[in-house]
N, C-alpha and C positions, 0 to 999 in steps of 0.2 A: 454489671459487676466488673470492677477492675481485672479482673483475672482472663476474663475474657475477649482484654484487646493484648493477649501473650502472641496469639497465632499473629500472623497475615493479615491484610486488611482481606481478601480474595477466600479465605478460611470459612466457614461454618462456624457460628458460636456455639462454643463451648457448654456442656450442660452441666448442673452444679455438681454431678458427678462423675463427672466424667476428668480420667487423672490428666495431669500434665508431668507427671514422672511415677516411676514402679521403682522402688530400692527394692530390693532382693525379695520382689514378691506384694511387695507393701505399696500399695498409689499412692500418691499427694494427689488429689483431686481440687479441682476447684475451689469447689466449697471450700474445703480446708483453707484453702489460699487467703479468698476473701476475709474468712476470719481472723486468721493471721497477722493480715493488710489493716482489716478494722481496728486494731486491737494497739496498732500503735501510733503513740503520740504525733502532731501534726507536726511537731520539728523533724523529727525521726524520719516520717514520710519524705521530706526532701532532698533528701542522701540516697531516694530512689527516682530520679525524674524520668517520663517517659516510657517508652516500651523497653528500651535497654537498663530501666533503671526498677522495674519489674522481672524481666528477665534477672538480673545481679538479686534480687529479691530471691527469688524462687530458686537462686543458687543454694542461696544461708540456709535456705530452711530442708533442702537436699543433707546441705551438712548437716544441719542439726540431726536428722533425722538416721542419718549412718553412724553417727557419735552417739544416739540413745540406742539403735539396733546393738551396737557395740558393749555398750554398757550393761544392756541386757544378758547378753551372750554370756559377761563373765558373771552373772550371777550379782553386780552388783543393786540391782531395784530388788534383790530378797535380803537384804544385808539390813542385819534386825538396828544397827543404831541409826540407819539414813531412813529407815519407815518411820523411827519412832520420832525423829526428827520433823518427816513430814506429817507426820500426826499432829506434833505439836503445831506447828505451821499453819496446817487445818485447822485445830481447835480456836487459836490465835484471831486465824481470820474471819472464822463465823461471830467469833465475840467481838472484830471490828465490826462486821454488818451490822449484831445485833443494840449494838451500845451508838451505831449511826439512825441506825429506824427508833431506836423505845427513852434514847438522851442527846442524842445531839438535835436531831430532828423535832423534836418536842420543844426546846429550851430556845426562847428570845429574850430580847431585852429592850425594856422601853424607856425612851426619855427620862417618863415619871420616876422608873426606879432608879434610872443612870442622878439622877437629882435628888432624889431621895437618899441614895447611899454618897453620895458625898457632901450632904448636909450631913448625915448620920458618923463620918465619917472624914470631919473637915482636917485633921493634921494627915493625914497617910497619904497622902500624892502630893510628893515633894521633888522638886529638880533638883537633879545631881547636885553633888561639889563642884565647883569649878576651882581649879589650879592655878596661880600664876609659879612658873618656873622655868628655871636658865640650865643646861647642863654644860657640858665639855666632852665631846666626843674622839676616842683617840683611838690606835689600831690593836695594840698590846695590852696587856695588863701591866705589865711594869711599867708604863707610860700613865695610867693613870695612878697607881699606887706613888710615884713620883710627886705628881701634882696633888694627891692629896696631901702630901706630907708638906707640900710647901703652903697650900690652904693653911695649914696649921701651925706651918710657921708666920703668917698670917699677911701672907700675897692677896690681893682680892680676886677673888673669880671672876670677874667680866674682860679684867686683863689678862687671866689667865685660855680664858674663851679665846680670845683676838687672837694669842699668840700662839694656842698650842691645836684647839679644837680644828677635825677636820670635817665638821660638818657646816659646806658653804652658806646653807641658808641661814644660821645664828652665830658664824662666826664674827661678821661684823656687826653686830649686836650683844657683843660680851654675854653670849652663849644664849639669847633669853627668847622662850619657846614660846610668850604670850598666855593665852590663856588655854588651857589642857581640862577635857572631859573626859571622866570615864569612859572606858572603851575606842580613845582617839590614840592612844598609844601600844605598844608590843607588850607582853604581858608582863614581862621581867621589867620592864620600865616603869610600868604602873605600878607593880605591887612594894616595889621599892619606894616610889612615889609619895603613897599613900601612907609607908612611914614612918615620914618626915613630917617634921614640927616647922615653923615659918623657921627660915634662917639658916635651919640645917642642912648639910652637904651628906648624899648618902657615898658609903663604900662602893670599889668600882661597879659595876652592874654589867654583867656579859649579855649581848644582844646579837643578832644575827648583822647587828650593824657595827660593831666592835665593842669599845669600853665606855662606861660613861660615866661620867659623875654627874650628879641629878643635886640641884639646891631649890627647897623650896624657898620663893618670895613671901607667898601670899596662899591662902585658903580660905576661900567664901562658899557660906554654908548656901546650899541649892534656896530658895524659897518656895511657900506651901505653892501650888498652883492654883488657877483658877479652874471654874468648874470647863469653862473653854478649854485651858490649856491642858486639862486631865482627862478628857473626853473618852479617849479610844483607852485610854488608862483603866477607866473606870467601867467601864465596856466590859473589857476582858476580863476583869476580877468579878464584878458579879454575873456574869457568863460561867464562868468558874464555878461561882459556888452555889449558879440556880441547876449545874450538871451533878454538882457532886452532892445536892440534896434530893434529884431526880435521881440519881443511882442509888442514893440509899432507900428510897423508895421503892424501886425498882425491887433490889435485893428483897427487902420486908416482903412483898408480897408474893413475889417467887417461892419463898422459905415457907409463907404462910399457908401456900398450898400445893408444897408440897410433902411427901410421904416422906417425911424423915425423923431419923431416930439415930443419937448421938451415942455409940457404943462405951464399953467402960473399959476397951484395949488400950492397953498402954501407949499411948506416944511415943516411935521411934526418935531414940535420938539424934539430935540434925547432924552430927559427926560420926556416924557409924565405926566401929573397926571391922573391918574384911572378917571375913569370917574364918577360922582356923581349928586345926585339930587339935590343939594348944589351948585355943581359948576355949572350945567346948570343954575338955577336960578341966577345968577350975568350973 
């Protein structure tokens, strides 16, 4: 066990009981350690190399362990909104194991059906848009609000690119970005992007990289894919929805055998008001 190269080489190994620290009465024992040790990821484990990287280990978990004595003391692990928190937490978790063992675990997916539902299913897995557009990047807003106005007085924007844009990469390119994918751009870029009709110049657009004015050239509609090109596409969608027909199954027979009986108590309503001496009186 790793814990037990903490001593000396010249030391006695350690037994899984035996502590390698007492906080106020309380051992960290071995045992403990290892589990600890086991329990974290193999990147994580490298930030401890060695015996002194073990030792710095068994420091953290010292602290941990005076910071939860601590917390106890002032009563906060009886503090009814952090239980009920951890409850939920709980409940959370057993339904991730449960829905990993009785629906994830159960559900695959085979060639036949990946070919089967995109026969069944031939327009739905299609490639993106593609873009073609040019902007003019500038540092202010009144700087682009400027240039739009002379857009309109009807300068062309590629020479407006050269002259004013100060983004080096499309500047000498009268502003032109080539071809643009969804998700290749900053959000406020894109959804400005998108619109834009061939031709048209959008209002400035604030970005984390100044102002810009975005003009579409061109927009080419994505094409259907092939059954190759949609593969992991097609995958994950009926993956999907061989899970979410196993959980309705799931559910069904859970219900079916179980003891239940759907009362005729009104249903709180979802916006309650606080309760008052006021409102009981009415």
């Amino acid at each position: 066990m790793l814990a037990l190269t903490l001593g000396s080489c010249g030391e006695k190994p350690a037994g899984p009981a035996q502590a390698l620290a007492i906080i106020n009465g309380k051992p960290l024992t071995v045992s403990e350690f290892d589990l600890r040790w086991s329990q974290l990821p193999e990147y994580a484990r490298k930030k401890y190399p060695g015996v002194e990287g073990r030792k710095k280990f068994l420091d953290e978990l010292i602290d941990r362990e005076v910071l939860l004595q601590e917390a106890k003391k002032r009563g906060i692990d009886r503090d009814r909104a952090l239980l009920e928190r951890l409850e939920r937490f709980k409940e959370r978790s057993l339904l991730d194991v449960l829905m990993r063992e009785e629906v994830d675990s159960r559900v695959t997916v085979s060639p036949q059906e990946m070919k089967a539902y995109h026969e069944a299913n031939p327009g739905s897995f299609i490639a993106p848009d593609e873009f073609r557009a040019s902007h003019i990047l500038v540092k202010t807003e009144a700087e682009a609000i400027d240039l739009k106005k002379r857009l309109a007085g009807g300068e062309d924007f590629a020479s407006l690119a050269r002259k004013a844009s100060v983004d080096a990469t499309t500047k000498s390119k009268g502003g032109d970005l080539g071809i643009v994918k969804k998700g290749q751009t900053v959000p406020e870029f894109e959804k400005a992007l998108l619109t834009l009709k061939p031709g048209e110049v959008s209002e400035p657009v604030a970005t984390q990289f100044g102002y810009h004015l975005i003009k579409l050239v061109e927009r080419t509609t994505g094409p259907v894919l092939s059954y190759e090109d949609a593969k992991e596409q097609i995958k994950e969608q009926v993956l999907i929805e061989k899970k979410q027909k196993r959980f309705k199954e799931l559910i069904a027979a859970l219900r079916a055998n179980a003891k239940l009986r759907v009362l005729d108590t009104p249903i709180p309503d979802s916006n309650p008001r606080a309760a008052s001496p006021a409102a009981d009186a009415r």
